[in-house]
ZAMARGU-4260 file (C-alpha; in steps of 0.2 Angstrom, whole numbers, plus 5000, padded with zeros to 4 digits):
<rodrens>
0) 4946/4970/5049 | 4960/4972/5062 | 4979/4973/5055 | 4989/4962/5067 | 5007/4968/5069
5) 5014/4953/5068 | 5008/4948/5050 | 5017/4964/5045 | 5031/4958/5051 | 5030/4941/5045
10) 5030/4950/5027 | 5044/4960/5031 | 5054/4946/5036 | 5050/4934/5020 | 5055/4949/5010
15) 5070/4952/5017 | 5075/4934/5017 | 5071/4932/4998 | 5078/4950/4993 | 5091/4953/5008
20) 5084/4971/5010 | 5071/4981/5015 | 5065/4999/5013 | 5055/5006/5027 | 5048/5023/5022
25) 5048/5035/5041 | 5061/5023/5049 | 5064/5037/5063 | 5052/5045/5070 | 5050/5064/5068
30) 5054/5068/5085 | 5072/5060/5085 | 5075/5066/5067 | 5074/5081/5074 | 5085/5081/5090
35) 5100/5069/5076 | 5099/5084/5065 | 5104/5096/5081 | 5114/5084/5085 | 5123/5085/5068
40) 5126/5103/5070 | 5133/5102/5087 | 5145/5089/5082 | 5150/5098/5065 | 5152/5115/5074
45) 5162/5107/5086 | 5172/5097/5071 | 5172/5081/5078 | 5169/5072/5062 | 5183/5069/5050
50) 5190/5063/5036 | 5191/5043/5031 | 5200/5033/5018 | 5183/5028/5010 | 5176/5043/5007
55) 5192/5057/5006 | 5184/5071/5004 | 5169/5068/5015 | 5166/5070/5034 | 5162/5054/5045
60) 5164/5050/5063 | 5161/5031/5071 | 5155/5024/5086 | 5150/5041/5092 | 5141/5038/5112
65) 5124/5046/5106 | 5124/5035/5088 | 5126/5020/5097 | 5112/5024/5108 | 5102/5026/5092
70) 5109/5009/5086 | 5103/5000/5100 | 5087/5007/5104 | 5082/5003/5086 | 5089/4986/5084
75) 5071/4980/5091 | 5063/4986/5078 | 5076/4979/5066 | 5077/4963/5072 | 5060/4963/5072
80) 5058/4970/5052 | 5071/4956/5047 | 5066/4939/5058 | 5084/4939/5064 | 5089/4942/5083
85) 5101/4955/5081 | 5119/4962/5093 | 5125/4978/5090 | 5142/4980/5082 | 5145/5000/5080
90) 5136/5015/5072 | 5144/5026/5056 | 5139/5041/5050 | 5145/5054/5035 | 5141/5071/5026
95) 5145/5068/5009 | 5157/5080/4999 | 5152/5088/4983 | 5158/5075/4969 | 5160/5061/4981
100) 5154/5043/4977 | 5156/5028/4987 | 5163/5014/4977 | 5153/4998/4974 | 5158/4987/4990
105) 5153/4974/5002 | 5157/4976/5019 | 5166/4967/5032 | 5159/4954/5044 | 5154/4964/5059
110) 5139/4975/5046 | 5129/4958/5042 | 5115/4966/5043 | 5115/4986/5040 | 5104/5000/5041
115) 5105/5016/5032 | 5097/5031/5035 | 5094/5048/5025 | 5098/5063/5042 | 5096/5078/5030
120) 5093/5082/5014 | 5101/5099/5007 | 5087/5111/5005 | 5078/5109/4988 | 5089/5093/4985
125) 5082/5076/4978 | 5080/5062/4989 | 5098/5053/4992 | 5101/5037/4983 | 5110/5022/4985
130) 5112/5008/4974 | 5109/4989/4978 | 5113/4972/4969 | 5108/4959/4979 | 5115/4942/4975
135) 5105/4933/4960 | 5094/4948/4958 | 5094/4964/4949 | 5104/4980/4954 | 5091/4992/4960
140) 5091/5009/4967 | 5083/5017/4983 | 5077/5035/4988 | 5076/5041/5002 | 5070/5055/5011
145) 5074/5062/5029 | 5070/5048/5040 | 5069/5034/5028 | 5081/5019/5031 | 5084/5004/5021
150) 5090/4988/5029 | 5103/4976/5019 | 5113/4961/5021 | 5129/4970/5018 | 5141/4957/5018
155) 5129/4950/5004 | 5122/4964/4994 | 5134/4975/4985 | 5130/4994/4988 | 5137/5010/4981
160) 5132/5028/4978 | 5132/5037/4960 | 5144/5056/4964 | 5133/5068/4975 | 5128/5081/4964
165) 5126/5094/4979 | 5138/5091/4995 | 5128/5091/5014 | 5120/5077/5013 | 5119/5067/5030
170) 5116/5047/5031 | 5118/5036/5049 | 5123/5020/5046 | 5119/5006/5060 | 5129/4990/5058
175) 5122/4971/5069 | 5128/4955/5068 | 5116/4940/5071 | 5116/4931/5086 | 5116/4914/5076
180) 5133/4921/5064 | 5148/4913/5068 | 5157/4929/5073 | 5144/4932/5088 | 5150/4936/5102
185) 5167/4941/5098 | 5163/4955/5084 | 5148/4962/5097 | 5152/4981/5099 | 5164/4979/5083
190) 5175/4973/5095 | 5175/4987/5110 | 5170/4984/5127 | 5157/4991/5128 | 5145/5004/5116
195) 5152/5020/5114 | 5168/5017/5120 | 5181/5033/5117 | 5197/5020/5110 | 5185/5014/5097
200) 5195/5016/5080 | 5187/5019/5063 | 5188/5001/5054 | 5176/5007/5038
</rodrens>
């Protein structure tokens, strides 16, 4: 029997409307795993990320020109997985400090609809975790390993991370609105003119 895309899709969809997030195991393919995590290294050697108010003792950079590029050629995908046409508001990214947590939160309007992904993994290091309690379900929590992403409602679902045992691990997070939300279009590219835009100002 042949699988038919689209009734892997229409699974994905219902679950996300009934749970308001989805994990999807290899989210990124190897080959751009592999060209982020260069990426990464020419972006830290050249310390263009820095510190935010969220996360103190952390790294993080946003709306970087090449991580909105990913933002965008995955939103497909995304709005695919979820049911949802998406816009792309900005991309995020952070390399979490030894000791660091990320308090319980929601986020503002312009991450309706989030996606997270593990970049690296310290050597020898478990998977990275982060913790979801979606409205009127229980609070559950997600590994995942390089590559995996997990999509949330975010101005919904409560998420937070328990203190990083071991500092260096790297997640991207990939922020859309809905074309249907109310704040569409004026919260499109978090309010830039356009993706990757240098004056962009860290709003996290």
């Amino acid at each position: 029997m042949s699988h038919h895309p689209g009734s892997s899709h229409r699974k994905t969809r219902l679950r996300f409307r009934k749970r308001r997030y989805l994990v999807v195991r290899r989210i990124l393919p190897q080959a751009v795993l592999n060209y982020l995590k260069i990426y990464y290294s020419i972006l830290l050697a050249n310390n263009k990320l820095h510190k935010d108010s969220q996360c103190p003792s952390s790294f993080a950079l946003g709306g970087d020109p090449a991580l909105d590029a990913i933002l965008e050629w995955i939103r497909p995908k995304v709005s695919r997985l979820v049911g949802l046409n998406l816009a792309p508001t900005y991309s995020y990214t952070r390399q979490y400090a030894k000791g660091e947590a990320l308090i319980r939160h929601k986020d503002r309007a312009a991450c309706e609809i989030s996606l997270t992904v593990a970049i690296q993994i310290p050597k020898g290091e478990k998977p990275s975790v982060i913790h979801l309690k979606p409205p009127k379900l229980n609070q559950t929590k997600i590994e995942m390993f390089e590559g995996d992403g997990c999509i949330y409602a975010g101005t919904e679902v409560e998420h937070w991370r328990e203190p990083f045992r071991t500092g260096g691990y790297v997640q991207l997070f990939l922020h859309f609105i809905a074309t249907k939300n109310r704040h569409y279009p004026k919260l499109i590219f978090d309010g830039r003119k356009c993706l990757g835009a240098s004056e962009y100002k860290v709003k996290r």
